[in-house]
VOGU-3710 file (C-alpha; in Angstrom, 3 decimals, decimal comma):
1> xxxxxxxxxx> 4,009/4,290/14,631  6,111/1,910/16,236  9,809/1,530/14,425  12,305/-0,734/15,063  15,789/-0,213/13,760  16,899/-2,624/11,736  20,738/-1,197/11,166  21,016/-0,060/7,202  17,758/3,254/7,019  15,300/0,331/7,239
11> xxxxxxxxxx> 12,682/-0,033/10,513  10,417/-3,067/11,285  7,089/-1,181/11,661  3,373/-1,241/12,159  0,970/1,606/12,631  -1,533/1,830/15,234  -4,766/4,160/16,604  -5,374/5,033/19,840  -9,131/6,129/20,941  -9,167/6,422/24,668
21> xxxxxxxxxx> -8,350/2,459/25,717  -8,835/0,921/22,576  -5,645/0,200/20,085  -6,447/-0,586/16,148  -3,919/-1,727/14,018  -3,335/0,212/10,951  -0,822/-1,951/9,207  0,422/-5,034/9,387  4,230/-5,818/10,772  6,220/-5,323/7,936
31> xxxxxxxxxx> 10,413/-4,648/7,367  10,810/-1,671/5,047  13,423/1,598/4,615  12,797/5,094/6,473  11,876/6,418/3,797  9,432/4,065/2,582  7,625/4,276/6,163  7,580/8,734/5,957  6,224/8,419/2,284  3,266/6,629/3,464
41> xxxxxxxxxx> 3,020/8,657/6,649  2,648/11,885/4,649  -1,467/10,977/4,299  -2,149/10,697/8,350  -3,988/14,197/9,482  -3,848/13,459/12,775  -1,268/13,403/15,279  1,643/10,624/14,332  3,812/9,707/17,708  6,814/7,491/16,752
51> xxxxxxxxxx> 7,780/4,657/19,448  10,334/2,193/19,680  14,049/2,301/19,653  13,908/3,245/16,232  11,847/6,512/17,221  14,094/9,124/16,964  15,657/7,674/14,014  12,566/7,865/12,245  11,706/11,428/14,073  14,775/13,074/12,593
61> xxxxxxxxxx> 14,595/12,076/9,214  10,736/13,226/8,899  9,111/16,515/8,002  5,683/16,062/8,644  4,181/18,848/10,599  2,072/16,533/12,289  5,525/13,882/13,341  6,363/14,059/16,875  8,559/11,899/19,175  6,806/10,062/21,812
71> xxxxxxxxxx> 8,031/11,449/25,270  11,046/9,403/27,218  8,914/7,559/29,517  6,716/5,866/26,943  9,231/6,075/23,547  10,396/2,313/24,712  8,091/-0,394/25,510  7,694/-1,240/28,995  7,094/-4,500/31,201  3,944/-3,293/32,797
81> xxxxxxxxxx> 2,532/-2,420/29,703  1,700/-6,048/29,496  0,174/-5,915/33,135  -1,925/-3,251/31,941  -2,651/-5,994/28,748  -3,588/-8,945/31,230  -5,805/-6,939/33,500  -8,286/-5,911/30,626  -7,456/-1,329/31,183  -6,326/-2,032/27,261
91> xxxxxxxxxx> -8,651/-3,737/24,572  -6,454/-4,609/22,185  -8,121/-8,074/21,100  -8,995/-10,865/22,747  -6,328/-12,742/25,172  -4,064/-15,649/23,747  -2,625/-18,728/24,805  1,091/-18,130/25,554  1,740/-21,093/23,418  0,119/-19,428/20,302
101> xxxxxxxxxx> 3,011/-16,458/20,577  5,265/-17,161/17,861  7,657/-14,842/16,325  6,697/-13,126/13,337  10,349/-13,010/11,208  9,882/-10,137/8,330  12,814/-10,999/6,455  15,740/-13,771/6,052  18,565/-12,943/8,944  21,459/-12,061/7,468
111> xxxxxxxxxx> 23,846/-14,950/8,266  21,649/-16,556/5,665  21,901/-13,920/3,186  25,502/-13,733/3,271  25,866/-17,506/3,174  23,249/-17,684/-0,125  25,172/-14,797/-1,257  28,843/-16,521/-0,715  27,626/-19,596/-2,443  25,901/-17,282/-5,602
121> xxxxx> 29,467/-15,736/-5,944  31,200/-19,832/-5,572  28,769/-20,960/-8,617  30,118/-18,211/-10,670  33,525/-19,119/-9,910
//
């Protein structure tokens, strides 16, 4: 489960499997609370490793048995990980052009939630 924290309990997350080289992806990228992400955790038997600099966030506020905190070398993603990507030892799907890499934004940034938010209060006024 990677987690990414977001500031506020929330995570940007998305669940993967891992069967010897090959990655599937469990869920899609999504931007939700803590404790919205352990709720649907609780129906994984397997093993669940949290990643990502929201990891131990996540680790510490979960109760599953079968929770545990990916070790300090591989908790944060690494550089070479991509390497690893490029020269084919991971089959994750098939290689893109780096022009197709867009970001994927899960939610409005907050400078523009405050701003819609300031104006809201300025029509009331």
């Amino acid at each position: 489960v990677c987690a990414m924290d977001t500031r506020c309990n929330q995570v940007y997350t998305a669940s993967f499997a891992i069967n010897g080289n090959c990655i599937e992806r469990l869920s899609e990228d999504e931007a939700i609370s803590i404790v919205e992400l352990l709720e649907r955790l609780k129906n994984i038997e397997g093993d669940i490793y949290f990643v990502g600099d929201g990891a131990k966030l996540c680790f510490d506020k979960c109760t599953l048995k079968n929770a545990h905190l990916a070790p300090a070398h591989i908790v944060l993603q690494h550089a070479g990980c991509v390497g690893l990507c490029a020269e084919k030892k991971l089959e994750i799907q098939a290689p893109v052009d780096a022009g197709q890499l867009t970001p994927v934004y899960l939610r409005v940034p907050q400078a523009e939630r405050e701003l819609k938010k300031r104006q809201n209060t300025e029509r009331k006024d």
